[in-house]
N, C-alpha and C positions, 0 to 999 in steps of 0.2 A: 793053139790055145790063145784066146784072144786075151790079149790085155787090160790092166786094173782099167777101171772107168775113172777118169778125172774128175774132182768133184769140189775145184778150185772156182772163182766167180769171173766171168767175162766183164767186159766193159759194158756189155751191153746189157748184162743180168743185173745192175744195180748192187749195192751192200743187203747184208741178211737179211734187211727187213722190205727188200724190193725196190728200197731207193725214195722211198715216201718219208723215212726218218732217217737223216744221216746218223746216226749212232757213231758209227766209225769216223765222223770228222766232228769230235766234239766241239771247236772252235767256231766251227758253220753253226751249229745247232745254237751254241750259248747266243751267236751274234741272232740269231733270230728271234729268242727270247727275248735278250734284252732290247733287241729294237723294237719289237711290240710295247715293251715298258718302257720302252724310254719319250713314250706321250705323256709320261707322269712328268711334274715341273721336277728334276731331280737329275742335273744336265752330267755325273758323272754316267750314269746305265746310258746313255745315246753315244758317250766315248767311246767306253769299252763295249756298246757292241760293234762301232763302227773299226777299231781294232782285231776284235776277234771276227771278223767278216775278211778282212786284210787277210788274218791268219788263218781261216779258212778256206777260204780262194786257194792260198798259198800250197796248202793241202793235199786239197782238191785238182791238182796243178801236178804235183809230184807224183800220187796216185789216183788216176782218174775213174779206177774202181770203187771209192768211196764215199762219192757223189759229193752233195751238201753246197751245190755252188747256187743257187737259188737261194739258199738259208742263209747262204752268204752275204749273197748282193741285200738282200733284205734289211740284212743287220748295216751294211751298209749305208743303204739310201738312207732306210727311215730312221736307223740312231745317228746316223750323220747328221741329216735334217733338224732333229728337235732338242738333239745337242748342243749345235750351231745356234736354235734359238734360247735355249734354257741357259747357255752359256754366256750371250749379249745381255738378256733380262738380270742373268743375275748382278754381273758388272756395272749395269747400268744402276740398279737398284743401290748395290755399293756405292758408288761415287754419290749419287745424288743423298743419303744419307751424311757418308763424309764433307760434303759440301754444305748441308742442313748445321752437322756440330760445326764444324767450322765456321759459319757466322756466314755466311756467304749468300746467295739472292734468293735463296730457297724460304720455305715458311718458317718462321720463328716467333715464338713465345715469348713477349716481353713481359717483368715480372710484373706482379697485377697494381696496379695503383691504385692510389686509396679510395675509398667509396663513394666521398662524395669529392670528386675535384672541382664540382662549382662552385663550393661555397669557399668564396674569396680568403684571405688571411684578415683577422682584423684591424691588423696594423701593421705598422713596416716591420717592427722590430720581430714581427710575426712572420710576414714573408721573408725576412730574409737568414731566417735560423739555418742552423745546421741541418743537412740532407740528414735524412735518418733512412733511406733509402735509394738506390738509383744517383742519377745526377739529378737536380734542381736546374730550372731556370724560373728567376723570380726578378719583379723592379714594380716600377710607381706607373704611372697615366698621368701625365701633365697636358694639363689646361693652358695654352697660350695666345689664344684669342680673344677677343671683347668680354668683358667682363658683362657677367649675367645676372641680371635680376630675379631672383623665384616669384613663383605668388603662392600669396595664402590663399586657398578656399575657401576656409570656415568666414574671409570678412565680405563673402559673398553670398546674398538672400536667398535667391531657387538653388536645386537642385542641379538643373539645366545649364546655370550659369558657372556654377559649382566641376562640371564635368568639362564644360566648352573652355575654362582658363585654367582648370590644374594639365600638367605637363612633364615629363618623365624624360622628355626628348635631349635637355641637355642639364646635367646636373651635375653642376661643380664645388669640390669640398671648400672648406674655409681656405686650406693650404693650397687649391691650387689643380690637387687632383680632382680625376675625372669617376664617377662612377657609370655602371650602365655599360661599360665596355668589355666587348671580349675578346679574352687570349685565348689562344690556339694553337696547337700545330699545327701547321698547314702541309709540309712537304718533309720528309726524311725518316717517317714511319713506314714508309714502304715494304712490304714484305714481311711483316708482322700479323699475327695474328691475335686478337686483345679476348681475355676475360668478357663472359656476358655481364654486361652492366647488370647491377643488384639494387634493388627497391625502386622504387616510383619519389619522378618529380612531380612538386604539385605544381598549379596556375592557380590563384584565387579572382574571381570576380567579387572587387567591395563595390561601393556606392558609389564613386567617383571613378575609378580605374581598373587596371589588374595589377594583380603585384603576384610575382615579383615583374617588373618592366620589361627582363629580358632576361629570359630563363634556355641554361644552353643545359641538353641532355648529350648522351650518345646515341647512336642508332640502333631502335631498336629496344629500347630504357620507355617503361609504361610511363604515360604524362597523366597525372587527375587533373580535372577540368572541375573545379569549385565551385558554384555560387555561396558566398559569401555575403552578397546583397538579402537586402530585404525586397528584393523584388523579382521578376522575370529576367529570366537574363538567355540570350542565345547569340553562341562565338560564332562567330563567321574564321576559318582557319585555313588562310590562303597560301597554297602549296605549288608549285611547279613541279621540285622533282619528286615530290611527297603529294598525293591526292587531296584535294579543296575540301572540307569537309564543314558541315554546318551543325551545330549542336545546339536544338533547344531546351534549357531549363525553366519549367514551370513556376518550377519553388524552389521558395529559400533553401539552401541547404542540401542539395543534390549533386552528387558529382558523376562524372563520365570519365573514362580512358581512353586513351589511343596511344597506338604506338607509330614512330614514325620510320621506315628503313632506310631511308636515303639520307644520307651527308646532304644539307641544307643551310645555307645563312643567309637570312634569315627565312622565315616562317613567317608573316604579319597576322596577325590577331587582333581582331576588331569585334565589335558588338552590332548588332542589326538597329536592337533600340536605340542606341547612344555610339552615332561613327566615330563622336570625337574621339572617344575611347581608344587605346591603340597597346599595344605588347607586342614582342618579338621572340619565338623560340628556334634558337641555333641548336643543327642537328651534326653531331660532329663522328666523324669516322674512325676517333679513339677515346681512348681519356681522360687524354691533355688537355684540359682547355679550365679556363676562370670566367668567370662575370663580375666587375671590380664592382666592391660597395662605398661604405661610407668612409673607410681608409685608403681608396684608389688603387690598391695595389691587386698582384695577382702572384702565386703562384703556382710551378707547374712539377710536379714531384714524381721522383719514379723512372728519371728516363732513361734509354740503355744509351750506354757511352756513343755518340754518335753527333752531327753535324745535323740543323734543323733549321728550316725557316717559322719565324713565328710569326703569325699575324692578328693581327687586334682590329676587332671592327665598332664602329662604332654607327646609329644609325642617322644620323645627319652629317657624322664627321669624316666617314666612309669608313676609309682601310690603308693599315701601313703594312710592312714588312721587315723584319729583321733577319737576318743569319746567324747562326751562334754555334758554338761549337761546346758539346756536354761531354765531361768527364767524370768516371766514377768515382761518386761520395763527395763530389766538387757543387758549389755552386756558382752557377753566372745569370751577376746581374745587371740589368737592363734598365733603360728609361727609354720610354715610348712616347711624344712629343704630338701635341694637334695641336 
């Protein structure tokens, strides 16, 4: 009488389903699932299936009627792999965040300064008030060399004559200070990112000159180009790191824009009809900066607590530089000497 038929699985028969689905090594199967998902950026599914590949093998190993060692190694390689990287990206992404709040060399947002920071203070007792924001740095522009004569135009006959002796180039107050000069920041905004500057500077062309003499924007701040003359008028606008540009006005009363993107000081500005003519536009990379007027002074408001060099140009007197150190809701103040 022959014997029951065996009807147990060989090693060589594979698990129920032929060995095409490990079923019987659920560990191998998960690791192959989630190694295929784990190309998704979501670096735990690349662990666990590089785990349950471990425990699969592991399996696979004790009883090798089970199969699932391919679904294994699967889960292995490829959630090993994108784990490995989903794992670094996220770390990385971490630190450099915590490095951003913590004030450190990453991009930061300094708070917005006021709108217009060229228009000077109109007196000392002006620049040097109380921070109402940020730290302050504020001081005078002293005049120390030869004393200078203005002229009048109006006690001059042509028009011609009228343009060739008026002069903008060095104008010092009763007291002493200087106007026509600019302050700036020059170095310790680094790694700041600033507010898009808001409205338009003008330029006028009158009859004699431009005004204002020396007009600083930020980079990138629309500039109007005026004629305010009764006549023709066309700027000749001489750029190096900003493009040379020629602008002619027909008629009275016409303006033009442009903007400029590059940090620049200065910009010369001249007239084609009349070379005596002359103005300067400083293009500045924040915005911190003053153009001093009739009270000589400047301030600079707004700034985050930090060490800065400032510098002040002037266009025959050149350029100084200072260091300072700004604290919050503090101010310091400066005197700037030519």
């Amino acid at each position: 009488m022959p014997g029951p038929v065996s009807r147990g699985l060989s090693a060589g028969q594979g698990d129920a389903t032929g060995g095409l689905i490990p079923y019987k090594n659920i560990p191998a199967l998960m690791a192959y699932y989630f190694g295929v998902f784990s190309i998704i950026p979501f670096f735990p599914i690349g662990i666990a299936a590089f785990v349950l590949g471990i425990v699969g093998l592991k399996r696979r190993k004790r009883n090798p009627i089970i199969r699932g060692a391919a679904h294994a190694w699967i889960g292995i390689i490829v959630g090993g792999l994108f784990g490995l990287i989903w794992t670094v990206l996220t770390f990385l992404l971490a630190a450099a965040a915590i490095g951003s709040t913590a004030g450190g060399r990453g991009v930061r947002t300094a708070s917005p300064a006021p709108a217009i920071q060229h228009q000077a203070p109109i007196s000392r007792a002006d620049a040097l008030r109380a921070p109402s924001q940020g730290g302050v740095v504020a001081g005078t522009l002293l005049y120390t060399g030869q004393p200078v004569t203005p002229v009048n135009p109006s006690s001059l006959k042509t028009l011609e004559d009228r343009i060739s002796a008026y002069t903008d180039e060095l104008v010092v107050n009763p007291d002493g200070s200087l106007c026509n000069v600019l302050v700036y920041v020059k170095e310790g905004l680094e790694g700041y990112e600033f507010f898009k500057p808001r409205g338009r500077a003008v330029i006028n062309a009158t009859e004699i000159d431009f005004f204002p003499h020396v007009l600083a924007v930020q980079a990138d701040q629309p500039v109007e180009f005026r004629n305010c003359a009764g006549d023709v008028q066309d700027w000749i606008i001489q750029g190096i790191a900003n493009s040379s540009v020629s602008l002619n006005q027909p008629k009275p009363g016409m303006t033009m824009e442009r903007t400029f993107a590059f940090p620049e000081v200065p910009i010369r500005v001249t007239s084609r009809l009349y070379p005596s003519m002359g103005a300067y536009i400083c293009i500045i990379d924040n915005p911190f900066f003053n153009v001093t007027g009739p009270a000589g002074v400047f301030r600079l408001e707004g700034l985050p607590p930090g060490t800065y060099v400032i510098e002040s140009w002037h266009e025959s007197l050149g350029t100084t530089q200072q260091t300072v150190t700004v604290r919050e809701g503090a101010l310091t103040s400066i005197t700037i000497k030519y």
